[in-house]
N, C-alpha and C positions, 0 to 999 in steps of 0.2 A: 546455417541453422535449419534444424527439421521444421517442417512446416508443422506437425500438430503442440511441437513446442513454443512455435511462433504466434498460433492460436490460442495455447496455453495462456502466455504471457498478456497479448491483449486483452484476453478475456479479465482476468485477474486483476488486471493494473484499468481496467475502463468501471469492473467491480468495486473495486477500491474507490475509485475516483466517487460514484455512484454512492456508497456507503456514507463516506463523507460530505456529500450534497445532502442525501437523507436525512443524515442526523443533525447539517446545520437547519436544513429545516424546521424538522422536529424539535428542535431545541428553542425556533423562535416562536413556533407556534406553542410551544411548552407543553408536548404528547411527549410521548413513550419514547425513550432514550436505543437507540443501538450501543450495547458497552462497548468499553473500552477494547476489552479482551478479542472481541470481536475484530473491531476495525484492524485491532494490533496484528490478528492471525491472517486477514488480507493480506496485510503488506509482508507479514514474514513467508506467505505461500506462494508469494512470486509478484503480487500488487503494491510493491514498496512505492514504486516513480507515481503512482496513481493516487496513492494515499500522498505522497510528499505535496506534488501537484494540485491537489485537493485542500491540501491544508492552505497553502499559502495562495490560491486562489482565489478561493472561498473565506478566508480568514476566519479557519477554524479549525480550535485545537491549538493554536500557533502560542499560546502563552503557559499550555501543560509542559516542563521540562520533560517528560517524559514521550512526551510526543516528539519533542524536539531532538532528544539525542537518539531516543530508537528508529525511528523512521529513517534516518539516513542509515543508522547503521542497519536496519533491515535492506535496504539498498546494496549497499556495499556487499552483501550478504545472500542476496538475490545476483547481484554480479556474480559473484564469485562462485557460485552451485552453476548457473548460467556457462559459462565459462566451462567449467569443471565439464559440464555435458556436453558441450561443443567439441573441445579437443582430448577429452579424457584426459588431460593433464591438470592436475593438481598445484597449479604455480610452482 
């Protein structure tokens, strides 16, 4: 793996993680919301494991079905572009 792809990927999935801590915060102190849209575009930009990890660490988010079945599948999705750049092959 290239390394500034490897820095990519941390950066994004530690981002994610970080987003999801903020807004469980924010949500208990009852301030200003990070949207959905948002967190969702982490995880689809390469921060899926970070956003998953987030969720079910933090226990939050974990009851939106929406959280539930797009996060893995941005995962799955993040593998596979990952993947796709490493060997140039396409599965």
């Amino acid at each position: 793996m290239s390394k500034p792809l490897l820095i990519y990927l941390v950066f994004m999935n530690l981002f994610a993680f970080y987003a999801m801590f903020a807004d469980k915060r924010r949500a208990k102190r009852r301030e200003w919301r990070i949207p959905e849209h948002t967190l969702f575009s982490f995880a689809f930009l390469g921060g899926a494991l970070g956003g998953l990890l987030g969720m079910y660490a933090l226990r939050h988010k974990t009851r939106h079905l929406s959280f539930k079945i797009l996060m893995p599948c941005f995962l799955i999705f993040n593998v596979i572009v990952v993947y796709w750049l490493i060997t140039g092959d396409l599965l």
